[in-house]
Structures are given as C-alpha cells and as structure tokens.
C-alpha positions in Angstrom: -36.0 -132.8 166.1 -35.1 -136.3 167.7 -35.5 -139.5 166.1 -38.3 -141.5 167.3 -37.3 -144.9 168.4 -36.4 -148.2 166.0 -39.8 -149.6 167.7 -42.1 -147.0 165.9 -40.2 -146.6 163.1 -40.6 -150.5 162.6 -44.2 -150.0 163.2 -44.9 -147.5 160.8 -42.3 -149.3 157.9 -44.6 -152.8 159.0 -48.2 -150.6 158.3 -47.1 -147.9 155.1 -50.0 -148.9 153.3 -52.0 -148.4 155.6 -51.4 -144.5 156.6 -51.1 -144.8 152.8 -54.7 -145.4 152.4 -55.5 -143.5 155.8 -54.4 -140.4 154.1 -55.9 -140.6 150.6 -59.1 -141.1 152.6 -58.4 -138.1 155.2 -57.7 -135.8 151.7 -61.1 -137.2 149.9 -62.8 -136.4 153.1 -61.0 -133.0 153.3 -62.1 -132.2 149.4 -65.5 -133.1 150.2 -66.0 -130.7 153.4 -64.7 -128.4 150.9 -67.0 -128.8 148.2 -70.4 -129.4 150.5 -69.9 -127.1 153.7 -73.3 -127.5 154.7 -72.9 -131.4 155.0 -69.8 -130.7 156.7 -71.7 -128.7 159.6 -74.2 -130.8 160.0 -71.8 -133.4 160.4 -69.7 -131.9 162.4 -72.2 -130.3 164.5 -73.4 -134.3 165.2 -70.3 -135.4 166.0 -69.7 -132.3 168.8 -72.9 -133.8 170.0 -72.1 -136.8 170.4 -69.0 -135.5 172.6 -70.9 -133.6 174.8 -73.4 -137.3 175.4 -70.5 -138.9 176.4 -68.8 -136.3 177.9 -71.9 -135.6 179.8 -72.7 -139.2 180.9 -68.9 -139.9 182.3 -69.2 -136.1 184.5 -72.7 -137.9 185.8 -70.8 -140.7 186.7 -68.1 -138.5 188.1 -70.7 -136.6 190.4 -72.1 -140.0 192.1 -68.5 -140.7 193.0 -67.6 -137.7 194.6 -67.6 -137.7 198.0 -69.3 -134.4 199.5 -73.1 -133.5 198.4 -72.6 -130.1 197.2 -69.6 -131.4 194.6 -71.5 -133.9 193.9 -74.5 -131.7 193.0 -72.7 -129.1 191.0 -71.0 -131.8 189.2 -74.7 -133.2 188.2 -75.2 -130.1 187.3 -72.9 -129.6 184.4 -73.1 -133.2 183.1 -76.7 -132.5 182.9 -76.2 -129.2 181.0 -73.9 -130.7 178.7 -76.0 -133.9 178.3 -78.9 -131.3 177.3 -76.2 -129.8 174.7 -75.5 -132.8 173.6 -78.6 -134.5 172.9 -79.8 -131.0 170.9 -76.7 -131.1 168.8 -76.9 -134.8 167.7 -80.8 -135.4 167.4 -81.8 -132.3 166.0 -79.0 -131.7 163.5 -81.1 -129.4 161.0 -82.2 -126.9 164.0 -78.9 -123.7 162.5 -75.7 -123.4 162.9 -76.0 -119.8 164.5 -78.0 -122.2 167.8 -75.2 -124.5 167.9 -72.6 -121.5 168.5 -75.1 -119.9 171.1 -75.6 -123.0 172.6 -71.9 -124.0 173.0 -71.0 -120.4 174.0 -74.2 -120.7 177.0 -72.9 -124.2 177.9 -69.4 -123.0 178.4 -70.1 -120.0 180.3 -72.6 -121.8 182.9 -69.6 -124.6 183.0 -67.2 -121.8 184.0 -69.6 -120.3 186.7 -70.5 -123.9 187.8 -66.3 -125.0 188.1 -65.6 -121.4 189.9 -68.2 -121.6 192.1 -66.8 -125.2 192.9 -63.4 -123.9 193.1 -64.4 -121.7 196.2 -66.1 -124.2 198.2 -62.9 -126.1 198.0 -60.0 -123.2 198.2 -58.2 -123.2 201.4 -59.5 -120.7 204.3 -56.5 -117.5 204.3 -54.4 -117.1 207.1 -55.5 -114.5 209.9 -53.2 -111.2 209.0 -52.6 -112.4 205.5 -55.4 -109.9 203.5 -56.5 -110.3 200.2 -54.3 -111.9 197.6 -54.6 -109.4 194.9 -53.4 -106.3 197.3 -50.8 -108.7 198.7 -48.9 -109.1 195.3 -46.1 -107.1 193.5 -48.4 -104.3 191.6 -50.0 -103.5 194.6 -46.3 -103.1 196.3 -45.0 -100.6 193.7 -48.6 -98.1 193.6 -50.6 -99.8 190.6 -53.2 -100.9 192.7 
C-alpha cells in the first residue's frame, strides 16, 4: 500500500483528537442504530430524502440549461420525479418502510427508461451497410446468435 504524503500525514498528526472524537461519536451513533432500528429508518429514510430534494433541484437546474427542448424536458422530468420522492421520504417520514423501497425501486426504474430513452435521441445515426450492432459482434460470427 503506498505511503500517503508528509502533507497528510502532518495533517492528520496536527488534528488526532479530533478523528479521535470523530470516531467515538461514529461508534455511539453505530450502537445506537443498533439498539433502536426503527429510529434508525426513520432517520435514514429522511436523510435519502433529503438527497433526492437536492438531487432533484440541481437536475431542474440542469434541464433549464440544456440546450435542446426535448433533453431539456426529459431532464425536467426526472428531477421532478425525484423531487416528488424526495419530498415523500423527508416530510412524511412515518408513512412504512416497505413505501420507501417501492418508491425508490419506481423512481429508479422510470429514471432508467427516462436516461435510455434520452440516450437514443442522442446516439449517433449507423452507417448505411453497417446492420445492427448486436448481429455485427463476435457471438453472432461464431453461430450463437
């Protein structure tokens, strides 16, 4: 493993106490999300919403910066889903678990849909002659296709 340089190993001798105190309050907090898993979800399940509001309000921002109307849109699109996510996650934090992991799992899926789709409006056109990619490649070359 290399050596990190003098300049962080100064750093770290110049702050010991506190990672010191850092991780006797990150093994407290640990013991504590053992002891009370319920307070632990719920806090956790605030704080993932709180991720997808920000999240959400930078891809907004994003979309308003692109520079062609149907990115744009699509982009508006998933910042408002995960805006939606995110305001259900933090401001209604004693709604279940089991929604937060149907939720996420909805979210994520329409996000993938959303990015593919977006991902064929801006794929190159194929060459004249050049067929589809998948019958083009090595398996289809030796019989397995």
């Amino acid at each position: 493993m290399p050596r990190p340089p003098d300049e962080v190993l100064a750093a770290i001798r110049a702050h010991r106490g506190r990672f010191r105190w850092l991780g006797l309050l990150l093994a407290v907090a640990g013991v504590l999300a053992i002891l009370f898993p319920f307070v632990a979800s719920i806090a956790a399940k605030v704080m993932i919403g709180w991720f997808l509001l920000i999240a959400g309000a930078v891809t907004l921002w994003h979309a308003f910066q692109a520079r062609g109307w149907g990115d744009a849109l699509l982009s508006a699109l998933i910042g408002v889903l995960q805006l939606a996510a995110g305001v259900y996650l933090a401001f209604f934090p004693l709604t279940g678990l089991v929604g937060l992991t149907i939720l996420l799992g909805a979210l994520f899926a329409a996000q993938g849909v959303i990015e593919g789709a977006m991902a064929l409006r801006s794929r190159p056109p194929i060459p004249a002659g050049a067929g589809w990619p998948p019958r083009a490649s090595p398996p289809s070359r030796w019989g397995f296709c």
